[in-house]
Each structure stands twice: as structure tokens, then as C-alpha cells.
C-alpha positions as CSV (number, residue, x, y, z in Angstrom):
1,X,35.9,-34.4,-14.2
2,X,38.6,-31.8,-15.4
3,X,37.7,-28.3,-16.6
4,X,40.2,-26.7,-18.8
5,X,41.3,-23.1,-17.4
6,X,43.2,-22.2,-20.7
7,X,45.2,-23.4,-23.5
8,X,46.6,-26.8,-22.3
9,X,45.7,-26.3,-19.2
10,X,43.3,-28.0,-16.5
11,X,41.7,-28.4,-13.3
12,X,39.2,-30.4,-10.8
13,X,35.4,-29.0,-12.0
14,X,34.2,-27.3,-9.2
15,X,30.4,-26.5,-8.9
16,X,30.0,-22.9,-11.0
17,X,32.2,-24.1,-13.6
18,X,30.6,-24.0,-16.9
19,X,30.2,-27.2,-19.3
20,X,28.2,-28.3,-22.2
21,X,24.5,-28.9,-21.7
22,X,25.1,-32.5,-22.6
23,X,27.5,-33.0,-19.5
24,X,24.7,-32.0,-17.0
25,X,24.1,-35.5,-15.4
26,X,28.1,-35.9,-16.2
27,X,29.9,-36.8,-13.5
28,X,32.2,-34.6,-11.5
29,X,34.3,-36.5,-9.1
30,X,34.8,-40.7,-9.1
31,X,33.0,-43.0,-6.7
32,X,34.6,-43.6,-3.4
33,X,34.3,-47.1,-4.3
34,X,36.3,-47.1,-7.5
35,X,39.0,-45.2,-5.8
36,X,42.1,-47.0,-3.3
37,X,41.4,-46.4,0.4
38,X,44.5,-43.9,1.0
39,X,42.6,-41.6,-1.3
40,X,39.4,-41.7,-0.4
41,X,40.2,-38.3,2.3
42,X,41.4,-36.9,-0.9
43,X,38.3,-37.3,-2.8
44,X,36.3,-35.6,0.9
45,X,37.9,-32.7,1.2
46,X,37.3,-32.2,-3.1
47,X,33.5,-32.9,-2.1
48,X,33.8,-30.3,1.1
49,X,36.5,-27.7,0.6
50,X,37.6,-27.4,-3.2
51,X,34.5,-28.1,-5.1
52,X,32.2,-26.1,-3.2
53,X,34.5,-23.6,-1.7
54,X,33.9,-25.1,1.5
55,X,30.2,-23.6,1.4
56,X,27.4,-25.6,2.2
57,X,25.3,-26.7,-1.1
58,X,22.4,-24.9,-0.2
59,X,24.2,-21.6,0.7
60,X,23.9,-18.3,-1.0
61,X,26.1,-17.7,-3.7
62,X,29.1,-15.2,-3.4
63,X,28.3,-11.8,-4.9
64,X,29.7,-11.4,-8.4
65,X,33.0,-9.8,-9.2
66,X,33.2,-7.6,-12.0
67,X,31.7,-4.8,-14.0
68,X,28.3,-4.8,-15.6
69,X,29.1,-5.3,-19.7
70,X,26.9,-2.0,-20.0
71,X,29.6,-0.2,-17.8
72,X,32.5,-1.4,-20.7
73,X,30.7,-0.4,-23.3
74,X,31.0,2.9,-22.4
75,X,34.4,2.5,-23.2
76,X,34.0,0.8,-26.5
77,X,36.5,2.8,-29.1
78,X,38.2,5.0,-26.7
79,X,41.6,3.3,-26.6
80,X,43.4,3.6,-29.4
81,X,44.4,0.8,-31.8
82,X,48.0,0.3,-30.9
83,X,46.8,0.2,-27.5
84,X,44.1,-2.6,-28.1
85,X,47.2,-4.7,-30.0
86,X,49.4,-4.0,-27.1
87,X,47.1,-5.3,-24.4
88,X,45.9,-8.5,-26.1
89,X,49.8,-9.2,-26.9
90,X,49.9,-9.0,-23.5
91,X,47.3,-11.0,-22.3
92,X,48.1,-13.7,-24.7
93,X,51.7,-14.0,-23.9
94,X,51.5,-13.5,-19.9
95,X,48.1,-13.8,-18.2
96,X,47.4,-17.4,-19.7
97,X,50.1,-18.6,-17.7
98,X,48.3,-17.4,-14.3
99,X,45.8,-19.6,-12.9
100,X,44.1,-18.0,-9.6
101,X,42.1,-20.8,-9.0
102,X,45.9,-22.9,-8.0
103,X,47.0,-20.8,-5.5
């Protein structure tokens, strides 16, 4: 029911998240029944707001973020070495600490 977003680190699946073939029928969310009653609006707005995005299940999805991996690769070997070791320092030291899907 949790997804992990990086190292140590985890959150409610949501439908889009990936998972392992083998978790397909898995479930994502507990029954209503196994859960007290004060929680039970809890586990609603998980079904209506988080999980989907507030988007109905048969809605389109959203259009995809991003660049096209044939777009980076034009890019492939033009930074410079130093560069490449500075950036993943970077992102290994800061940006695993940001998670945009908890704000």
C-alpha cells in the first residue's frame, strides 16, 4: 500500500505509480471494514482526491512532463566530466530530500 519515493522514504500508491508485475491484483488501500469508523473519511478522500488526483477513473490522463530521451541524447558527452560528478553529487546529497508529491 506504500510506494517508496527514495532512499528510506515512502508514500500512499497512487494509481500511475509503478510496481512489480506480481503486485498487479495487490491491494492499494485497506477495506473500509478493517479500518475504525473515525477513519473511514480518511480512507475517501485517499479513494477520491490523493490516489486519483481527484480525476475521475475513466478520465484522460494528464499530458506528460518531460523531454523525449531522443532530445537528451543529443546532449550525451557534451558536459564535461567534472561537471557530470558535480551534478550527481548534487543530486545525491540534496534533491533526494525533496519529495513533490508531499506538498
Amino acid at each position: 500500500m506504500l510506494t517508496e519515493t527514495g532512499r528510506g522514504r515512502r508514500r500512499l500508491f497512487r494509481q500511475g505509480d509503478a510496481f512489480h508485475p506480481a503486485r498487479q491484483s495487490g491491494k492499494t488501500a485497506p477495506d473500509s471494514d478493517n479500518i475504525p469508523p473515525r477513519y473511514r473519511e480518511l480512507l475517501k478522500w485517499y479513494e477520491e482526491q490523493y490516489s486519483r488526483n481527484g480525476r475521475p477513473q475513466n478520465a484522460e490522463p494528464t499530458e506528460l512532463r518531460g523531454v523525449p530521451g531522443d532530445v537528451l541524447l543529443e546532449f550525451a558527452g557534451t558536459i564535461p566530466p567534472d561537471d557530470v560528478a558535480r551534478m550527481e553529487r548534487v543530486i545525491e546529497e540534496e534533491c533526494e530530500r525533496v519529495d513533490s508529491d508531499e506538498w
